[in-house]
PADREN-859501 format. One record per residue (C-alpha): residue number from 1; residue in three letters; y, x, z. Coordinates in Angstrom, 1 decimal, always signed. Example, Ala and Ser with C-alpha at 12.3 -4.5 7.8 and 13.67 -1.06 7.14 Angstrom:
PT   i  aa      Y      X      Z
PT   1 ALA   -4.5  +12.3   +7.8
PT   2 SER   -1.1  +13.7   +7.1
This chain:
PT   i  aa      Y      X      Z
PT   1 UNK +295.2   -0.8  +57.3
PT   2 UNK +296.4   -3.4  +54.8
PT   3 UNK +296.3   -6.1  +58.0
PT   4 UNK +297.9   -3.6  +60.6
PT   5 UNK +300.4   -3.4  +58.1
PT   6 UNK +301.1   -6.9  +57.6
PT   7 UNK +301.2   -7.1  +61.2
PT   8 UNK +303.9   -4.3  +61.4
PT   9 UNK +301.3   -2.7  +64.0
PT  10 UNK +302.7   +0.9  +63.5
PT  11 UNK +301.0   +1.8  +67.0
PT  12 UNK +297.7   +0.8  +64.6
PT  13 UNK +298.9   +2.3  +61.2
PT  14 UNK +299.7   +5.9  +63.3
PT  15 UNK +296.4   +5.7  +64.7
PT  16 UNK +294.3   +5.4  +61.5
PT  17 UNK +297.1   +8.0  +59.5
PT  18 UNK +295.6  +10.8  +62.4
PT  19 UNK +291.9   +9.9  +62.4
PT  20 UNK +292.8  +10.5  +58.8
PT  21 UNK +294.2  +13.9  +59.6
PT  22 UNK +297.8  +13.2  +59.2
PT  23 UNK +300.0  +14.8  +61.9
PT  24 UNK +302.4  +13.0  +64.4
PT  25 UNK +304.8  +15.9  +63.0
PT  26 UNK +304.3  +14.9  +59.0
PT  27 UNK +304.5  +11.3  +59.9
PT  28 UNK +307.5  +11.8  +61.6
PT  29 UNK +308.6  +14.0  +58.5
PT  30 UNK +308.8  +11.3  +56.4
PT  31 UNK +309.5   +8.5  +58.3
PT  32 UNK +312.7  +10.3  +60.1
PT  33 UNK +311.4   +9.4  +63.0
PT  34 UNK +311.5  +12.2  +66.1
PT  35 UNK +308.4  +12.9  +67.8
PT  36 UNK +309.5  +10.9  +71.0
PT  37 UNK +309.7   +7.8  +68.9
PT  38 UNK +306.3   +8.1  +67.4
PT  39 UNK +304.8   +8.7  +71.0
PT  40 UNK +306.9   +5.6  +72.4
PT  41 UNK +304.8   +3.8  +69.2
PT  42 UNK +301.0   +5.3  +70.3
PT  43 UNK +301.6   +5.7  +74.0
PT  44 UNK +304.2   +2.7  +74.7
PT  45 UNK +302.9   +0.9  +72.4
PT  46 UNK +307.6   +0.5  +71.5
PT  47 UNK +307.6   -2.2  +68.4
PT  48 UNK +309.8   -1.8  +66.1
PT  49 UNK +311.6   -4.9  +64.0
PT  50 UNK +314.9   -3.6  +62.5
PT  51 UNK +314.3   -4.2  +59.0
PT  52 UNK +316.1   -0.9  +57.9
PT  53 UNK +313.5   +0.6  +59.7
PT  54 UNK +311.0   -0.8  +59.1
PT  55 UNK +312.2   -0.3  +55.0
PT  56 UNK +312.7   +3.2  +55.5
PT  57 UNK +308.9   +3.6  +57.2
PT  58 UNK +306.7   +2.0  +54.6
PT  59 UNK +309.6   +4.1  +52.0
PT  60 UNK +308.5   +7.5  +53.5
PT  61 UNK +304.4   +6.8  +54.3
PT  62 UNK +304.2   +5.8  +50.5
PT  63 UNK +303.5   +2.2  +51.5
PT  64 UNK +305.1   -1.0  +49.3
PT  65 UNK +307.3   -2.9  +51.0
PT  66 UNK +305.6   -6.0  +50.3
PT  67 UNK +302.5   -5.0  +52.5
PT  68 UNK +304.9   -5.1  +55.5
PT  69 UNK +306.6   -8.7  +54.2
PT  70 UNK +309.9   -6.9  +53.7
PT  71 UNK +310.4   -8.6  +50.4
PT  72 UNK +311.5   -6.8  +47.2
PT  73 UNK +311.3   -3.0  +46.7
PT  74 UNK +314.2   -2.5  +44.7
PT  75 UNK +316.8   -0.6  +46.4
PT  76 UNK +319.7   -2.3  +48.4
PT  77 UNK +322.5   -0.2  +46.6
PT  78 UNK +321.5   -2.3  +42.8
PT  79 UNK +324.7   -3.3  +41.4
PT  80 UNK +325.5   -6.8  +42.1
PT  81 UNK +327.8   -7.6  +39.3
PT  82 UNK +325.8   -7.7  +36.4
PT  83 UNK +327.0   -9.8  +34.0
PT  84 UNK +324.1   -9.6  +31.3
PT  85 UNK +320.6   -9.2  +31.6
PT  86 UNK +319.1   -5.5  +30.3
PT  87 UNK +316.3   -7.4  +28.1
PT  88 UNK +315.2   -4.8  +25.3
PT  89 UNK +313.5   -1.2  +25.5
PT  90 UNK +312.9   +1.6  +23.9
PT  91 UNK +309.2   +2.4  +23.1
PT  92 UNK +307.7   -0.2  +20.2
PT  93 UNK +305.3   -3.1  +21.7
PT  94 UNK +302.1   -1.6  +19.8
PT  95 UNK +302.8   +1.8  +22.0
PT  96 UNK +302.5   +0.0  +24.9
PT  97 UNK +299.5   -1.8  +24.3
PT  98 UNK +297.9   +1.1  +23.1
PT  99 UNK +298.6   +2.4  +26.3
PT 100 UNK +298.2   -0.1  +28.7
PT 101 UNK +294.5   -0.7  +27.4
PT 102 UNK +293.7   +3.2  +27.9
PT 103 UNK +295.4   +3.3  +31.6
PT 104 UNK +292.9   +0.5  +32.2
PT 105 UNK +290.0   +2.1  +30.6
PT 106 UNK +290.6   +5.1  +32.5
PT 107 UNK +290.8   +3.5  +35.9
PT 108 UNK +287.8   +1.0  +34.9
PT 109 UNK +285.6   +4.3  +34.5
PT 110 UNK +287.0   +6.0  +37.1
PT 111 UNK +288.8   +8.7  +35.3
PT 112 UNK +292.5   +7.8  +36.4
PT 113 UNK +295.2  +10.7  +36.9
PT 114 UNK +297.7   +8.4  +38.6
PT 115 UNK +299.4   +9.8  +41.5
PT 116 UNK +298.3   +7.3  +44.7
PT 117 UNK +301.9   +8.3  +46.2
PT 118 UNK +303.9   +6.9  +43.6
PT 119 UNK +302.6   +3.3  +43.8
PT 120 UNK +305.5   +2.5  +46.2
PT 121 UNK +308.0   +2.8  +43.8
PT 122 UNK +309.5   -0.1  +41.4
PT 123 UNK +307.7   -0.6  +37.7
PT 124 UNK +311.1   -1.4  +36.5
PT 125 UNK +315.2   -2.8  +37.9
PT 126 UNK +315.1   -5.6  +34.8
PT 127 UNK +316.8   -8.7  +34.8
PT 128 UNK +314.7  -11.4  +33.4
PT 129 UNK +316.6  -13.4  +30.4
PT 130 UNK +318.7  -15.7  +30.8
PT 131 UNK +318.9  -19.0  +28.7
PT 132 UNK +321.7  -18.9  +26.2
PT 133 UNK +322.6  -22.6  +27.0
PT 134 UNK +322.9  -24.4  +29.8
PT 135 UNK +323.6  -27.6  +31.6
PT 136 UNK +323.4  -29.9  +34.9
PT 137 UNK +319.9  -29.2  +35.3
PT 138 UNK +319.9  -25.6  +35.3
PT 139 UNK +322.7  -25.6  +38.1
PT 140 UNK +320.4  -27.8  +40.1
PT 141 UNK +317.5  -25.4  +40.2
PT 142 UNK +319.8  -23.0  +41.6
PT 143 UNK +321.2  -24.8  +44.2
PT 144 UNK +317.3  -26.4  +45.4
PT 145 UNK +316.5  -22.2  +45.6
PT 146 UNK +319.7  -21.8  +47.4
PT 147 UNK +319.2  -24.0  +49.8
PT 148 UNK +315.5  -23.2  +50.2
PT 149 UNK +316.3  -19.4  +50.8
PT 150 UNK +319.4  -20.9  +53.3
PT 151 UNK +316.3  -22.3  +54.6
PT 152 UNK +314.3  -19.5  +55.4
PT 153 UNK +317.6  -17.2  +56.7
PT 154 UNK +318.2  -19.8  +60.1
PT 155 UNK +314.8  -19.8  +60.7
PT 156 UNK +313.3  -16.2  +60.5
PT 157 UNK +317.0  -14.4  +59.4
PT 158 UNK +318.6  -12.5  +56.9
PT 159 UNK +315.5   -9.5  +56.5
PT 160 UNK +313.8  -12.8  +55.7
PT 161 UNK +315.4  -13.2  +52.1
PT 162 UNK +318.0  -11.0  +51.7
PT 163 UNK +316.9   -9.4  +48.8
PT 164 UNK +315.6  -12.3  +47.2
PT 165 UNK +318.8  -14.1  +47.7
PT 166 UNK +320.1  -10.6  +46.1
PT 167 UNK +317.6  -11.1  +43.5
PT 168 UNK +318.2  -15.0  +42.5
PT 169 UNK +322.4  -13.2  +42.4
PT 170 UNK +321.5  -10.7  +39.9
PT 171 UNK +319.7  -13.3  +37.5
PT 172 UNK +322.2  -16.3  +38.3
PT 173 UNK +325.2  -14.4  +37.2
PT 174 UNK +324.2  -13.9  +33.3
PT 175 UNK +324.6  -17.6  +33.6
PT 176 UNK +328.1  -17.0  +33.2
PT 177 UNK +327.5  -16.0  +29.5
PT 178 UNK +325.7  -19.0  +28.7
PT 179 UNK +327.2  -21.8  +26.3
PT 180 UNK +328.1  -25.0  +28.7
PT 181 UNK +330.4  -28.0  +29.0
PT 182 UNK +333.4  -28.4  +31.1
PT 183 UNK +331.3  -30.2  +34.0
PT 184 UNK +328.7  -27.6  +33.8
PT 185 UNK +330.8  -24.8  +34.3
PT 186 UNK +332.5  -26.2  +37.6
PT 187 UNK +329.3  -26.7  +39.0
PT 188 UNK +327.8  -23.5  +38.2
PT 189 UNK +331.0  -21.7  +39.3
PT 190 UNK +330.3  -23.7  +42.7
PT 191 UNK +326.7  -22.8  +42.8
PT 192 UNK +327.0  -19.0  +42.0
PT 193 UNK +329.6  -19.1  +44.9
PT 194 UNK +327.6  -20.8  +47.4
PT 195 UNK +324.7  -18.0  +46.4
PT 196 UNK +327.2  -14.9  +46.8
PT 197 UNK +328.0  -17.0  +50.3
PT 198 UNK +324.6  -16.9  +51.4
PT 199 UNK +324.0  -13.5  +50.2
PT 200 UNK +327.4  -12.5  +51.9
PT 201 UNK +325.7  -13.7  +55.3
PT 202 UNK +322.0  -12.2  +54.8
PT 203 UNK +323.4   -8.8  +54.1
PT 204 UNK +325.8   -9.0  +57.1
PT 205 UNK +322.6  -10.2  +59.1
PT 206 UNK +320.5   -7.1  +58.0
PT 207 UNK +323.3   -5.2  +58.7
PT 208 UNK +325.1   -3.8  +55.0
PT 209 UNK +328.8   -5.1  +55.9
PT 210 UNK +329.8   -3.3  +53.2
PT 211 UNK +328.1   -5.2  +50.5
PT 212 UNK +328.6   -8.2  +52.5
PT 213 UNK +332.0   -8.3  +52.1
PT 214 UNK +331.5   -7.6  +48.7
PT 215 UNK +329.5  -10.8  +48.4
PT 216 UNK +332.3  -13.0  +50.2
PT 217 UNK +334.9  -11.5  +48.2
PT 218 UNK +333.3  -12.4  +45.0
PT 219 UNK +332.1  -16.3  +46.3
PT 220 UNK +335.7  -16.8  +47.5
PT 221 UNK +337.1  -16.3  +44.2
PT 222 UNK +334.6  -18.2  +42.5
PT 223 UNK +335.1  -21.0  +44.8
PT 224 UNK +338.9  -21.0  +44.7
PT 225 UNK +337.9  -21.2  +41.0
PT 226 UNK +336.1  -24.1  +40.8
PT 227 UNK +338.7  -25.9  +43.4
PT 228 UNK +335.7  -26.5  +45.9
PT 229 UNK +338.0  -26.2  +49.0
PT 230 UNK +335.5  -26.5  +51.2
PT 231 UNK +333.2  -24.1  +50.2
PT 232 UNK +336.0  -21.7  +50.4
PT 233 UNK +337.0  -22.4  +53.7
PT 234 UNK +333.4  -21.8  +54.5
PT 235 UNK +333.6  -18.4  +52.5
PT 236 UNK +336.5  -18.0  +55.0
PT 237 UNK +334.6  -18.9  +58.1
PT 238 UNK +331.3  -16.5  +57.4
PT 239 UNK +334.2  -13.7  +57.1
PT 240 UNK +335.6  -14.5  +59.9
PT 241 UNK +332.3  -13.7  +61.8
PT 242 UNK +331.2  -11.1  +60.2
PT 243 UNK +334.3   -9.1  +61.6
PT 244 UNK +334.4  -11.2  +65.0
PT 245 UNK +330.7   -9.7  +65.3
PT 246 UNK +331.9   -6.0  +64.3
PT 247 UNK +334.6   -5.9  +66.5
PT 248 UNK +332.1   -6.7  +69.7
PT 249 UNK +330.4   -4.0  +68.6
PT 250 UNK +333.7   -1.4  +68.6
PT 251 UNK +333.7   +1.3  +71.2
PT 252 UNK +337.6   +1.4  +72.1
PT 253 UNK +339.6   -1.5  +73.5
PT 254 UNK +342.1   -1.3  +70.6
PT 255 UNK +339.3   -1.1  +67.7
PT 256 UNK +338.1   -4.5  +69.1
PT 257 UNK +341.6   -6.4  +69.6
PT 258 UNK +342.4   -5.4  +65.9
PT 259 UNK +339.2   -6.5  +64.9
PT 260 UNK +339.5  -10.0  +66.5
PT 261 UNK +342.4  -10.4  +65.1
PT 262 UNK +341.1  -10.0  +61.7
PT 263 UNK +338.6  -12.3  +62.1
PT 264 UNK +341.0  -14.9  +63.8
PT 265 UNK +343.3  -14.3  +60.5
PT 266 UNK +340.2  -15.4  +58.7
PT 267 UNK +339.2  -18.3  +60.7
PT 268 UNK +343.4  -19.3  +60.4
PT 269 UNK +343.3  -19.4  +56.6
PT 270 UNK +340.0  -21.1  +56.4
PT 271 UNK +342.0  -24.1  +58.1
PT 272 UNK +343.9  -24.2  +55.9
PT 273 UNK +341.6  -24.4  +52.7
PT 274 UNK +339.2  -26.9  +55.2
PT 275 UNK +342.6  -28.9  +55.5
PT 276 UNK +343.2  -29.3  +51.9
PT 277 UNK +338.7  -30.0  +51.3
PT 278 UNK +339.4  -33.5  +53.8
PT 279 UNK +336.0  -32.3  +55.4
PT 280 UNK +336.8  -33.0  +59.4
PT 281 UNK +333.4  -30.7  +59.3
PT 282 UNK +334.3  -27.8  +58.1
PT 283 UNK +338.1  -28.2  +60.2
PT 284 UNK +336.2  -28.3  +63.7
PT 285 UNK +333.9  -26.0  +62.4
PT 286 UNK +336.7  -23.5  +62.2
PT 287 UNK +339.1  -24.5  +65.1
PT 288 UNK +335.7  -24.0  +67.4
PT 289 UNK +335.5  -20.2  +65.4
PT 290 UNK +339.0  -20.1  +66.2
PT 291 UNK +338.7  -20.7  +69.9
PT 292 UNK +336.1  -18.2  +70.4
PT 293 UNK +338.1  -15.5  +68.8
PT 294 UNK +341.4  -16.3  +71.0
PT 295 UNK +338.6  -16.6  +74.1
PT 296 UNK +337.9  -12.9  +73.4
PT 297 UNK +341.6  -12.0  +73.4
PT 298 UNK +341.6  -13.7  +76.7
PT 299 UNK +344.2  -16.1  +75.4
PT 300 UNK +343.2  -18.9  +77.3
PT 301 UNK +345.7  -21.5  +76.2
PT 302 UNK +344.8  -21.4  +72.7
PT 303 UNK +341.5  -21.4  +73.0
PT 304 UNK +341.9  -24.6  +74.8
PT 305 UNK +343.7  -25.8  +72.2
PT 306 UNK +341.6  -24.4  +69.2
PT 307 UNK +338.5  -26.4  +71.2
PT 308 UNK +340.1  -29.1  +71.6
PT 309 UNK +341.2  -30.0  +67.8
PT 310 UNK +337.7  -28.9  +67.0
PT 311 UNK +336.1  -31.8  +69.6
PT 312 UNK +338.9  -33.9  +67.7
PT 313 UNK +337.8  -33.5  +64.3
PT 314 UNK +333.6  -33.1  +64.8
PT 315 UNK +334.4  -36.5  +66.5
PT 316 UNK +336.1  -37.9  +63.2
PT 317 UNK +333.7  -36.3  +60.9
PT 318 UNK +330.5  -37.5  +59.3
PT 319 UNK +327.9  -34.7  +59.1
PT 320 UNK +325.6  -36.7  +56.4
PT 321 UNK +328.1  -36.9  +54.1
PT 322 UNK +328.9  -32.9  +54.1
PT 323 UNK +328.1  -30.6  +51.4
PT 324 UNK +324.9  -28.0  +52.7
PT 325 UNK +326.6  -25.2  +53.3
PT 326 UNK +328.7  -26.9  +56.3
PT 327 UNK +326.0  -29.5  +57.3
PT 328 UNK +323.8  -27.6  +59.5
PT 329 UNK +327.2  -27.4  +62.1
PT 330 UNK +326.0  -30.1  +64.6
PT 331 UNK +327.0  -31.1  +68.1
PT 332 UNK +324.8  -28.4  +69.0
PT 333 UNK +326.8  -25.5  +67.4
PT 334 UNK +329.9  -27.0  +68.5
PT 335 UNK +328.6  -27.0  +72.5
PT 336 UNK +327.3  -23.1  +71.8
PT 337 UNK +330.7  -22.0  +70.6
PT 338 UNK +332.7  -24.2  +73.5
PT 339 UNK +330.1  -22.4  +75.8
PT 340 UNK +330.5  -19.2  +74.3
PT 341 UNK +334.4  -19.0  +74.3
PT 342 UNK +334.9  -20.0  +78.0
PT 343 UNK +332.2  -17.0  +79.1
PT 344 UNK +333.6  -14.7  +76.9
PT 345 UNK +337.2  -14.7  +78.4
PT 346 UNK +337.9  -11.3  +79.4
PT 347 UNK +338.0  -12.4  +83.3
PT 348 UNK +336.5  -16.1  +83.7
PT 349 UNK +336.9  -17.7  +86.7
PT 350 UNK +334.2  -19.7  +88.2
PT 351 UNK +334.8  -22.9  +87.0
PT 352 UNK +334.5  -21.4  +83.2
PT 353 UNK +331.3  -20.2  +83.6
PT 354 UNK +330.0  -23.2  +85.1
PT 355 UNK +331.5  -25.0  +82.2
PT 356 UNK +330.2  -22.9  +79.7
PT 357 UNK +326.6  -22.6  +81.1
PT 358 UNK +326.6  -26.1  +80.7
PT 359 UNK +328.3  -26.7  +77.5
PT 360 UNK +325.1  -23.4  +76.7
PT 361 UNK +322.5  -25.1  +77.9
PT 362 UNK +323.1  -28.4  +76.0
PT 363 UNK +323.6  -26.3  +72.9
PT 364 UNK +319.6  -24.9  +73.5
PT 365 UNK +318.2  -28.0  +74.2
PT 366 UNK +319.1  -29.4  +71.2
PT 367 UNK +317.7  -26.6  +69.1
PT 368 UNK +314.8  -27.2  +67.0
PT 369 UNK +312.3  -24.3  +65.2
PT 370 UNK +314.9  -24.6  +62.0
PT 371 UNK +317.8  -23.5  +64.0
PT 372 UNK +315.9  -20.4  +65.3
PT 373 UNK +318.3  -17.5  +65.4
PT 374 UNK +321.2  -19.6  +66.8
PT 375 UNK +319.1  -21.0  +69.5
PT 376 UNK +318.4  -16.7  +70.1
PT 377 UNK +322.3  -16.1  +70.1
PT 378 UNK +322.8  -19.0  +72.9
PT 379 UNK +319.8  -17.9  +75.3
PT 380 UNK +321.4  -14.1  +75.1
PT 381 UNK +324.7  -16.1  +75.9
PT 382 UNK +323.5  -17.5  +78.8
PT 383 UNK +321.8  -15.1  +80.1
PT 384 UNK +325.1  -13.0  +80.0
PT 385 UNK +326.4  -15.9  +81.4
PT 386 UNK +324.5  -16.9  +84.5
PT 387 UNK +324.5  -12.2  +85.1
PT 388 UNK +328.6  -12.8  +85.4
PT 389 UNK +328.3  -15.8  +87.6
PT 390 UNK +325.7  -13.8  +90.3
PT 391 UNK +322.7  -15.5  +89.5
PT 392 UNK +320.4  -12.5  +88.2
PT 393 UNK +317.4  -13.9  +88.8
PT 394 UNK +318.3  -16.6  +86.1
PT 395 UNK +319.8  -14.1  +83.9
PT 396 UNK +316.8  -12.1  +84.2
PT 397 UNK +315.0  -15.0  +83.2
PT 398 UNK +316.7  -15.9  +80.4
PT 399 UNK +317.7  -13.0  +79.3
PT 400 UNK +313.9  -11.9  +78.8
PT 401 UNK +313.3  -14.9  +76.4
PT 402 UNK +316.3  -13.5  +74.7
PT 403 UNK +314.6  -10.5  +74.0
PT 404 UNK +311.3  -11.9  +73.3
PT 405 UNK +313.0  -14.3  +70.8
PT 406 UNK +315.3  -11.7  +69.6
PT 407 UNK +312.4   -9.7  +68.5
PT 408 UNK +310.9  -12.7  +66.3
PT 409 UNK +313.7  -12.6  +64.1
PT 410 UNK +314.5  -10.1  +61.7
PT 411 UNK +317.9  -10.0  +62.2
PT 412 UNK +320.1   -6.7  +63.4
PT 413 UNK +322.7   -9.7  +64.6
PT 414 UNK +320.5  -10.4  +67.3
PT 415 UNK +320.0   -7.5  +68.4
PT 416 UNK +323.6   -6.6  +68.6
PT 417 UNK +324.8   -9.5  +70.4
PT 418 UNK +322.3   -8.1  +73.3
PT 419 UNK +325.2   -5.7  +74.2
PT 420 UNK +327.0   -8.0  +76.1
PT 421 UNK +324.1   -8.8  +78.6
PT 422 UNK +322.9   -5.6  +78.4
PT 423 UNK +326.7   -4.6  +79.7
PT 424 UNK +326.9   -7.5  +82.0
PT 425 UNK +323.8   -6.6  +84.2
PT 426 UNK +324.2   -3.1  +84.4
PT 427 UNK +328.2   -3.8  +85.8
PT 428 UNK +325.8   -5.6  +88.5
PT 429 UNK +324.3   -2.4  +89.4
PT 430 UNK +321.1   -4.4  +90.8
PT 431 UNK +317.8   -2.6  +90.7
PT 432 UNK +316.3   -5.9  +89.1
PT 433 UNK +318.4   -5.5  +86.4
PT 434 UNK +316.8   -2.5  +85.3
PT 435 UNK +314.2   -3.2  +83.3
PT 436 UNK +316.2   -5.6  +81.4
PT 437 UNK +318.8   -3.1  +80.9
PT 438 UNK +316.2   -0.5  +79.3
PT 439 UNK +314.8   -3.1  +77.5
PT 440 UNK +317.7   -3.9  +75.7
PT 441 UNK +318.5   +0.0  +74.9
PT 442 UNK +315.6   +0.3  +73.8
PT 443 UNK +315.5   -2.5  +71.4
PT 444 UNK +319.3   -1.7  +70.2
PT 445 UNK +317.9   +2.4  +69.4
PT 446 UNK +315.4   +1.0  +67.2
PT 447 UNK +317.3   -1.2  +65.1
């Protein structure tokens, strides 16, 4: 069990739960799952990678988290802005010796009373201590962790880390109350920043815009705090996608403009900040953002432009020289998104989707296995692409390494940028299409 779990092999875990007598009916009882979902895992053998899911699965069967590598088991909802840890308790040290060493003489001789279906749940919500003083060297830790767990979130995605990016936020921010110098508090008001960033963009891959926003709302401040202008207008950029990203996913027309034009409002201000940083980076990092956004708004002559300025400045920036949290924007990312606007125009003519299959496919080739999850975003791309253009056979093609690459990330992002494919080839109305079509639906329903 404890491998079909790490596995995520529900089809497997189901099996064993009714040779051990449990129903499809109570399974489905606590897992929320209907009965057509649990026969689509046994029959259909359906996987399922949503990390909400997934959460909510190994919540209702009883089952830690951590056998199914979905990290921490402490709810998502914790508070975020602790300020202080919540070190001391109640019941005196002796007590809980005393009772530690009869729990483990009980379950030594096999007398134990625990209840089996409570292991699941969290010993405690503590934050460990914090020092009382700090300096350069405690900042440093945090930013090696921070960029370890930024790390982790491009390869495998958000479900990867979120929580302990959530964690290292929780612990990081008694910080605050810690004696430092003047130095050592602009640096740690950078660092906590940079970690709210990334924990801004894990949630919003998993899925919890709400706490997202949260997240960049807090790392914003901080960084406008510290004067760190780039960081800021990187703040400004993750925003910016987070509701780019929600408004492809809106069902009316006018839900979507309005929501484009909330993120473009977010990519605009970011220039400005990035202007103010010098980082040529960060500027073409959002101008490209920018041109996307006015793509989708099928303003055409401002997306030129926006690309444009964005080719100008990537060409006058050095990348080496760039704080982390811009660095990993290469030529690569700056192909994807030139690829990405012109195939995203409401009506593209020929020539733009030619031009952006190219400017696509360049993007992909330079993609190595740390860039995982963008390189997933620009095969779904391109496969939406080449299924505008007429050639389905290629968008097939593609679009089936989409899904298989969509499904090796835990990421609901992924996922939901399959709607425009999955739109694209059923307008086609070709039978070959089909599968693909179901396949996506299917994926979509299960995250």
């Amino acid at each position: 069990m404890r491998n079909a779990l790490a596995n995520r092999d529900l089809k497997q875990v189901y099996e064993f739960l009714g040779s051990s007598g449990v129903s499809q009916r109570e399974i489905g009882s606590r897992t929320g799952q209907s009965q057509s979902e649990i026969y689509e895992v046994l029959h259909k053998n359906r996987q399922i990678q949503a990390y909400d899911v997934l959460a909510r699965i190994a919540d209702g069967l009883g089952i830690p988290r951590g056998y199914m590598g979905l990290a921490y088991d402490q709810t998502t909802e914790l508070a975020l802005d602790l300020a202080a840890a919540t070190c001391s308790t109640d019941a005196d040290e002796r007590d809980e010796v005393r009772e530690l060493l009869s729990h483990a003489a009980n379950v030594t001789m096999g007398t134990s009373a625990d209840d089996i279906a409570a292991w699941w749940q969290p010993i405690d919500s503590e934050t460990a201590p914090a020092p009382e003083r700090i300096d350069v060297a405690d900042v440093i830790r945090i930013r090696a962790l921070t960029d370890s767990m930024r790390t982790l979130d491009y390869r495998h995605g958000g479900g990867s880390c979120r929580d302990a990016v959530a964690a290292q936020v929780r612990w990081a921010q008694q910080l605050l109350n810690a004696e430092r110098n003047e130095v050592t508090d602009r640096m740690l008001l950078t660092a906590l920043a940079d970690l709210h960033n990334l924990a801004g963009w894990t949630s919003f891959d998993v899925g919890m815009y709400r706490v997202a926003r949260k997240h960049f709302g807090r790392a914003h401040a901080m960084a406008q705090r510290a004067g760190d202008h780039s960081l800021a207008a990187n703040i400004l950029y993750r925003t910016g996608r987070l509701h780019l990203h929600r408004g492809t996913d809106c069902d009316t027309e006018n839900k979507r403009v309005a929501m484009f034009k909330v993120a473009l409002k977010f990519f605009q201000l970011g220039q400005i900040t990035a202007q103010d940083s010098g980082s040529s980076l960060t500027v073409a990092m959002l101008c490209a953002n920018e041109g996307w956004a006015y793509g989708l708004l099928g303003d055409r002559a401002q997306m030129s432009r926006s690309l444009g300025r964005a080719q100008d400045e990537f060409a006058r920036s050095t990348p080496g020289d760039s704080q982390a949290w811009v660095r990993f924007f290469s030529e690569a990312d700056l192909d994807a998104l030139t690829g990405i606007a012109l195939t995203a125009l409401p009506s593209p003519s020929s020539a733009d989707l030619a031009s952006g299959i190219e400017h696509i496919t360049r993007a992909i080739d330079q993609r190595g296995p740390d860039m995982t999850r963008s390189r997933t975003f620009e095969l779904t791309a391109l496969a939406t692409a080449y299924v505008r253009e007429g050639s389905t056979d290629l968008g097939l093609h593609i679009g089936q390494q989409s899904l298989k690459a969509a499904a090796a990330v835990r990421s609901v992002r992924t996922v939901d940028r399959l709607r425009p494919l999955r739109d694209a080839a059923r307008a086609r109305r070709t039978a070959s299409l089909h599968p693909l079509v179901q396949a996506i639906d299917s994926m979509r329903k299960s995250a």
